[in-house]
VOLO-208506 format. One record per residue (C-alpha): residue in three letters; x, y, z. Coordinates in nm, 3 decimals. Example, Ala and Ser with C-alpha at 12.3 -4.5 7.8 and 13.67 -1.06 7.14 Angstrom:
% VOLO-208506
<resn: Ala, c1: 1.230, c2: -0.450, c3: 0.780>
<resn: Ser, c1: 1.367, c2: -0.106, c3: 0.714>
//
This chain:
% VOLO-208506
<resn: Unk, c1: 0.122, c2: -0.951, c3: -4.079>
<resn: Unk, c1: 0.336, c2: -1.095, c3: -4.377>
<resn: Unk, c1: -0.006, c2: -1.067, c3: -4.609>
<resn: Unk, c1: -0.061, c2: -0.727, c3: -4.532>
<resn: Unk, c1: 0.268, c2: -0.603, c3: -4.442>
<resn: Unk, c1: 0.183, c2: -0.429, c3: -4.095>
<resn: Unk, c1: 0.158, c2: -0.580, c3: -3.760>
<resn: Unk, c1: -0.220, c2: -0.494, c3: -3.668>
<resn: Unk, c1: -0.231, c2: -0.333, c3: -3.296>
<resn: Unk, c1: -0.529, c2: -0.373, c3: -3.056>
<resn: Unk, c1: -0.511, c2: -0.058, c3: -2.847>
<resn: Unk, c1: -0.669, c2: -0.029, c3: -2.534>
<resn: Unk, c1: -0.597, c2: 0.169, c3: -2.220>
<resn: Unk, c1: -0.621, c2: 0.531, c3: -2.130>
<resn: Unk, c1: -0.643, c2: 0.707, c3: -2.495>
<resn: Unk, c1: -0.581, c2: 0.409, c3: -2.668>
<resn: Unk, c1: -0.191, c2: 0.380, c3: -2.564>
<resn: Unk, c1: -0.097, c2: 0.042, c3: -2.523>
<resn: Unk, c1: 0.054, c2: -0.043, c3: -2.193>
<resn: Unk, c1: 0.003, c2: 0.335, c3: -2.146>
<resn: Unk, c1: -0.145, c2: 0.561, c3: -1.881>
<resn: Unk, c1: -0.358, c2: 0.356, c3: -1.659>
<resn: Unk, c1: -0.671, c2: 0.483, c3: -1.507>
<resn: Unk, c1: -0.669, c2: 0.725, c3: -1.217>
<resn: Unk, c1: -0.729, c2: 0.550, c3: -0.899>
<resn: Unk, c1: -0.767, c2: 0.751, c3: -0.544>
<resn: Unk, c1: -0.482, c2: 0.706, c3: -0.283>
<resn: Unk, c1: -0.495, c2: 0.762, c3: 0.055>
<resn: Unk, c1: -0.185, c2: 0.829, c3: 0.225>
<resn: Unk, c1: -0.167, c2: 0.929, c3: 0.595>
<resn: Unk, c1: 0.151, c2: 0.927, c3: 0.840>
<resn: Unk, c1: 0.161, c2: 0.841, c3: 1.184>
<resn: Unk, c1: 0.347, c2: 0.876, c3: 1.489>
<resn: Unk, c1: 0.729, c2: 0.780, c3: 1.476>
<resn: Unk, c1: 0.804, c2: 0.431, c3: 1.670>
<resn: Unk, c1: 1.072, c2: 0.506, c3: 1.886>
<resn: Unk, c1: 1.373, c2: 0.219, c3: 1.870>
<resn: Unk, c1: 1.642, c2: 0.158, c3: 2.054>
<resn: Unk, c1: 1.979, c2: 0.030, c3: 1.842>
<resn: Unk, c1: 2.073, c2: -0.292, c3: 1.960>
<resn: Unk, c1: 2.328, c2: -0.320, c3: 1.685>
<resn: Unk, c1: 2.460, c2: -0.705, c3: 1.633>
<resn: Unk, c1: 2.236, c2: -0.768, c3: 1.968>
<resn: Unk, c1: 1.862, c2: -0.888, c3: 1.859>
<resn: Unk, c1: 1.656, c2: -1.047, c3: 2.075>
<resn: Unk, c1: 1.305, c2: -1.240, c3: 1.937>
<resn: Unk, c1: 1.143, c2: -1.096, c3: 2.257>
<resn: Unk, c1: 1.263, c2: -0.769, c3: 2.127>
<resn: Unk, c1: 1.095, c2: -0.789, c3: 1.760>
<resn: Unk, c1: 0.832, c2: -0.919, c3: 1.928>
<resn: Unk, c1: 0.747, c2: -0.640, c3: 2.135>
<resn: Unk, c1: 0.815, c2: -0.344, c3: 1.871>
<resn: Unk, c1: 0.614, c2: -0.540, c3: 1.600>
<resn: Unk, c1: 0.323, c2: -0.583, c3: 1.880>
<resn: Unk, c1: 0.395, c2: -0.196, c3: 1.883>
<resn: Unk, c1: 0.391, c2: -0.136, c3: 1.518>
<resn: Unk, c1: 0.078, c2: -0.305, c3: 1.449>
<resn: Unk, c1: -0.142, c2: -0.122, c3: 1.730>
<resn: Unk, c1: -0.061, c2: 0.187, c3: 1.591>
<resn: Unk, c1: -0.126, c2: 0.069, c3: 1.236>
<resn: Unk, c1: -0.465, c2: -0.002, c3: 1.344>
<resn: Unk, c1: -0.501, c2: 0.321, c3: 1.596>
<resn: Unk, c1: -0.392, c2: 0.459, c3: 1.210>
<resn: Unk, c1: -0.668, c2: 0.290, c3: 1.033>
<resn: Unk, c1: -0.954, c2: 0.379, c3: 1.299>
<resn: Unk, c1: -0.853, c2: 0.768, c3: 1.278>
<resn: Unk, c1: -0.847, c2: 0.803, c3: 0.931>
<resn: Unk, c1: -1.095, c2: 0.554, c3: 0.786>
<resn: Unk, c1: -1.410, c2: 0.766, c3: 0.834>
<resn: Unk, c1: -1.217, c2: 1.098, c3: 0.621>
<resn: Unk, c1: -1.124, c2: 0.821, c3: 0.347>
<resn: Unk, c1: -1.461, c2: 0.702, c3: 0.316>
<resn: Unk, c1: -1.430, c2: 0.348, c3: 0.458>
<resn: Unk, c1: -1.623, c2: 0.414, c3: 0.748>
<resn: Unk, c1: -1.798, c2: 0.066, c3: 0.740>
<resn: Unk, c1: -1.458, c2: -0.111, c3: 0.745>
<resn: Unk, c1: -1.264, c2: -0.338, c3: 0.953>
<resn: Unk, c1: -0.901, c2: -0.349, c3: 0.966>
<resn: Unk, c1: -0.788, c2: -0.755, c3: 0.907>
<resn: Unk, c1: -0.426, c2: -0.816, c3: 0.978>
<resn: Unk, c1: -0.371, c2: -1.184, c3: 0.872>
//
């Protein structure tokens, strides 16, 4: 850069912007039914997270089996690990 007296860019990216606009990439974003809570305040029990994570996580995967044939992922399984 001293020889020529520029800093050369490599551009790549969406119309050659550096760090620019990055490719458009489909998003699939569905909402499901509200979990309802209780407030324990102060109060939490491990049975307690237990059970409403147990909750949260069927209806995640209720979630996925609804919606996975209109997103086009038919052929997959939901893995929770």
């Amino acid at each position: 850069s001293r020889f020529v007296g520029i800093v050369p860019l490599v551009f790549w990216g969406r119309w050659c912007i550096p760090f620019g606009i990055p490719n458009p990439r489909k998003i699939h974003v569905v909402i499901g039914t509200a979990i309802d809570m209780p407030k324990e305040g102060e109060n939490v029990t491990q049975e307690s997270i237990d059970k409403y994570h147990g909750i949260f996580l069927e209806e995640l995967e209720a979630l996925f089996e609804r919606h996975k044939h209109d997103a086009g992922y038919a052929d997959r399984q939901l893995k929770i690990i």
